[in-house]
C-alpha atoms as a printed R data frame, in Angstrom:
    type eleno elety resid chain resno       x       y       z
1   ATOM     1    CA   UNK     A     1 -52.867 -17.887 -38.691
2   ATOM     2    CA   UNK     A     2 -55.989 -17.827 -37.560
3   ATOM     3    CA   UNK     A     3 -57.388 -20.425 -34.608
4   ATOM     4    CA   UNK     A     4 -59.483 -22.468 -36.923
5   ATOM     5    CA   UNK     A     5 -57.034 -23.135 -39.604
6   ATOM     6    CA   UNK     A     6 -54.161 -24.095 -36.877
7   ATOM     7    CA   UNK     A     7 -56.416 -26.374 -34.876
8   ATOM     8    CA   UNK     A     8 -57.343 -27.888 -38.604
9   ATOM     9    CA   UNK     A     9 -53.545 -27.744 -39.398
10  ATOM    10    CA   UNK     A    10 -52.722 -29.490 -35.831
11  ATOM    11    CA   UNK     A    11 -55.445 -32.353 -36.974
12  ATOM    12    CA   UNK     A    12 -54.253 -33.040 -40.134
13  ATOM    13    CA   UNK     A    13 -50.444 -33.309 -39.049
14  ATOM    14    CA   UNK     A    14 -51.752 -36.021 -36.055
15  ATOM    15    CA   UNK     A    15 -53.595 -37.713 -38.699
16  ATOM    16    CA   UNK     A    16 -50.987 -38.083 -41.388
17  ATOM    17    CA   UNK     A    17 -47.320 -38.353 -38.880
18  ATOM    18    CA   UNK     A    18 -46.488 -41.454 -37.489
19  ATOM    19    CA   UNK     A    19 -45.486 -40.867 -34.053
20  ATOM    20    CA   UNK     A    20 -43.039 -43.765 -33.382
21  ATOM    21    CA   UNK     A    21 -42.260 -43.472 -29.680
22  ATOM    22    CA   UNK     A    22 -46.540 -43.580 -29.377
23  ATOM    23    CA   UNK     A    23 -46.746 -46.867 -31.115
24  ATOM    24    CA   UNK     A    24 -43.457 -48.096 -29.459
25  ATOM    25    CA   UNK     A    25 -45.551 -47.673 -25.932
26  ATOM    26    CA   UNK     A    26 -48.461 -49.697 -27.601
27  ATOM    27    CA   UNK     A    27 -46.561 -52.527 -28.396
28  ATOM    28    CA   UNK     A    28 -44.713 -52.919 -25.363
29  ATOM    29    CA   UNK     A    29 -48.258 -52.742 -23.840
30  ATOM    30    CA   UNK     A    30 -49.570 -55.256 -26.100
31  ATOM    31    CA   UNK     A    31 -46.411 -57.905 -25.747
32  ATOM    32    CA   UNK     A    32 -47.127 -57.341 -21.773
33  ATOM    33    CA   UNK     A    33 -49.765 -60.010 -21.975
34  ATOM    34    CA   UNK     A    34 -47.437 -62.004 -24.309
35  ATOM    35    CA   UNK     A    35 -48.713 -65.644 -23.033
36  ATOM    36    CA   UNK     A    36 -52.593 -64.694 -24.652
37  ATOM    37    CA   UNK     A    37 -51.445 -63.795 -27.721
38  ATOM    38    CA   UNK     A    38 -51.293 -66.398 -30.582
39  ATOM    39    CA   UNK     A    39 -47.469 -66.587 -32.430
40  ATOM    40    CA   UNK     A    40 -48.807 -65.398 -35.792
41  ATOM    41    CA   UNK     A    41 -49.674 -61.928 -33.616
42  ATOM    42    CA   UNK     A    42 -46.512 -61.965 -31.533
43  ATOM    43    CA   UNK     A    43 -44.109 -62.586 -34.406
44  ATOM    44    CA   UNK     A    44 -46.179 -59.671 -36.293
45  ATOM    45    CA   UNK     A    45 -45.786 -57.408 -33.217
46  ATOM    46    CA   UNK     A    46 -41.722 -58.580 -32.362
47  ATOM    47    CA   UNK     A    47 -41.070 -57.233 -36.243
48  ATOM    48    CA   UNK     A    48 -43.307 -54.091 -36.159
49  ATOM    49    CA   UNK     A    49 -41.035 -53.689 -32.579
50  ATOM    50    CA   UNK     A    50 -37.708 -54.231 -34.865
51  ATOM    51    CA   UNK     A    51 -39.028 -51.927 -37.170
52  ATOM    52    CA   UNK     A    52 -39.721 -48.897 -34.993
53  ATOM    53    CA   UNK     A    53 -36.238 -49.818 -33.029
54  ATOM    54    CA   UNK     A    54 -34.100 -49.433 -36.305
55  ATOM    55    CA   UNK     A    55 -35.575 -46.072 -37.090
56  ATOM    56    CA   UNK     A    56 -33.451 -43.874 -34.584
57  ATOM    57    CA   UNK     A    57 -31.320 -44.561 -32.091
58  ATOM    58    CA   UNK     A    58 -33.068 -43.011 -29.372
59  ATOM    59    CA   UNK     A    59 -36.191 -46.029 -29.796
60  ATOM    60    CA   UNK     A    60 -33.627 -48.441 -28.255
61  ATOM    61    CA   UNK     A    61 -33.766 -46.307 -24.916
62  ATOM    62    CA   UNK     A    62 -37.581 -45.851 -25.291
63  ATOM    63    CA   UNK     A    63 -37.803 -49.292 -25.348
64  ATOM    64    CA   UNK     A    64 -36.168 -49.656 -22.230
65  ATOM    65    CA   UNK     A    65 -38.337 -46.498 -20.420
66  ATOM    66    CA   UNK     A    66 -41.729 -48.212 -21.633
67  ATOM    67    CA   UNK     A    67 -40.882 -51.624 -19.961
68  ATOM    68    CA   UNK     A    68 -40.468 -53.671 -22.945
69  ATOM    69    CA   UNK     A    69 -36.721 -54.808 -22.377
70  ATOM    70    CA   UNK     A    70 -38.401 -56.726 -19.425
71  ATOM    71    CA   UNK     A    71 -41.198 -57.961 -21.551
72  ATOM    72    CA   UNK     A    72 -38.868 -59.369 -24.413
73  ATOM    73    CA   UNK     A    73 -36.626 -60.985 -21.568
74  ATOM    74    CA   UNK     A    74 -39.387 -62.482 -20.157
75  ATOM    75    CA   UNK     A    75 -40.682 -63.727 -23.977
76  ATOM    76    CA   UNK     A    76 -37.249 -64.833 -24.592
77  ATOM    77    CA   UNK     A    77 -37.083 -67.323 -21.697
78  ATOM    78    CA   UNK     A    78 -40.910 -68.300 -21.432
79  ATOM    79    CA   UNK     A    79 -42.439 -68.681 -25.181
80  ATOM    80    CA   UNK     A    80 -43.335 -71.991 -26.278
81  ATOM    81    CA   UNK     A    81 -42.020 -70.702 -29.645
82  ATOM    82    CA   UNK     A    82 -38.786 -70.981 -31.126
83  ATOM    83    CA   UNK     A    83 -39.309 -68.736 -33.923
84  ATOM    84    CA   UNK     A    84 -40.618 -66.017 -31.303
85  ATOM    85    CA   UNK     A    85 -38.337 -66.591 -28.845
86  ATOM    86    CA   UNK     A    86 -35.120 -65.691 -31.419
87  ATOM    87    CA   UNK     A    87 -37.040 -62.647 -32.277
88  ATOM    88    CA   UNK     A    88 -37.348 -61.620 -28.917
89  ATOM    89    CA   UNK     A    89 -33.220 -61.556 -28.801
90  ATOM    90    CA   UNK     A    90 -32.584 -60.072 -32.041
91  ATOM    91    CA   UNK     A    91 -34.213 -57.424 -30.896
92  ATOM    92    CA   UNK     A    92 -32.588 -57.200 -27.184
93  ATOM    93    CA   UNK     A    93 -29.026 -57.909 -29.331
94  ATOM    94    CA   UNK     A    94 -30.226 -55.116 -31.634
95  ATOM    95    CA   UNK     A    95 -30.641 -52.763 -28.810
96  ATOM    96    CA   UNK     A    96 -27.865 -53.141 -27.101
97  ATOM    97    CA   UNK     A    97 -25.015 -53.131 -29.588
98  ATOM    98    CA   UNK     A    98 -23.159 -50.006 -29.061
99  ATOM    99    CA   UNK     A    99 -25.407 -48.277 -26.435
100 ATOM   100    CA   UNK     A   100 -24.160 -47.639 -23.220
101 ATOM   101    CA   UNK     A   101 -27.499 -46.330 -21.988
102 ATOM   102    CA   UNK     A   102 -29.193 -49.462 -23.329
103 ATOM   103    CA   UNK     A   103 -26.542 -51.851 -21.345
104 ATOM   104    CA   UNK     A   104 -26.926 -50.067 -18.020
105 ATOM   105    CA   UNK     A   105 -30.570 -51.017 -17.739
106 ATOM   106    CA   UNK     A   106 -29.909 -54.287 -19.176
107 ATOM   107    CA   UNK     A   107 -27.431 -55.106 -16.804
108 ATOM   108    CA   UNK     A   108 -29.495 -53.842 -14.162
109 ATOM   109    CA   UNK     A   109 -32.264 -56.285 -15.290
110 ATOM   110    CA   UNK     A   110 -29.463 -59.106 -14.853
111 ATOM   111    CA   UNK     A   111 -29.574 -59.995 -18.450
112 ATOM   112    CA   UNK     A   112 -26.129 -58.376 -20.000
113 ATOM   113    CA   UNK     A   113 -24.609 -61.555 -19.820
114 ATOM   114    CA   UNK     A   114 -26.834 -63.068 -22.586
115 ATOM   115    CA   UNK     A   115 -24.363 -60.730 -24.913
116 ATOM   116    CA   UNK     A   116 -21.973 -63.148 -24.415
């Protein structure tokens, strides 16, 4: 193959794949600053965040790496919001359920108890 039809090949495979652990990063990013961010936009992110979780296993430990386990803890106990605030813990219970790797960090956040 030669160099100008891989580097177009390359392109066209960024452009059309959806790189989940990439937008996983953005939306822990974006739910960082959680408190400026109206509930219409934080519900839409929490389900996007559900989403991407439920495709494979291995986004429940991403989650964790990228920092958002802290960020939904800290939604969880600090949104005004009801409806975001149960979103924010369907997606912590979500992540934990059967994942050993998951509870570690969870428990070393402090938070495992809320499983019970």
């Amino acid at each position: 193959m030669s160099e100008e039809d891989r580097k177009w090949l390359e392109a066209a495979m960024k452009q059309y794949t959806f790189n989940d652990a990439d937008r996983l990063k953005e939306i822990c990013s974006e739910l960082k600053e959680h408190k400026a961010i109206e509930k219409a936009k934080l519900l839409e992110l929490l389900e996007e965040l559900m989403e991407i979780v439920e495709l494979h296993v291995r986004n429940s430990l991403n989650l964790c790496v990228s920092g958002g386990m802290q960020t939904l803890l800290d939604i969880s106990f600090n949104s005004p919001h009801e409806e975001v605030r149960r979103e924010a813990l369907g997606i912590f219970a979500y992540t934990n359920q059967n994942n050993i790797d998951v509870q570690q960090i969870t428990f070393k956040l402090g938070a495992l108890n809320l499983m019970h």
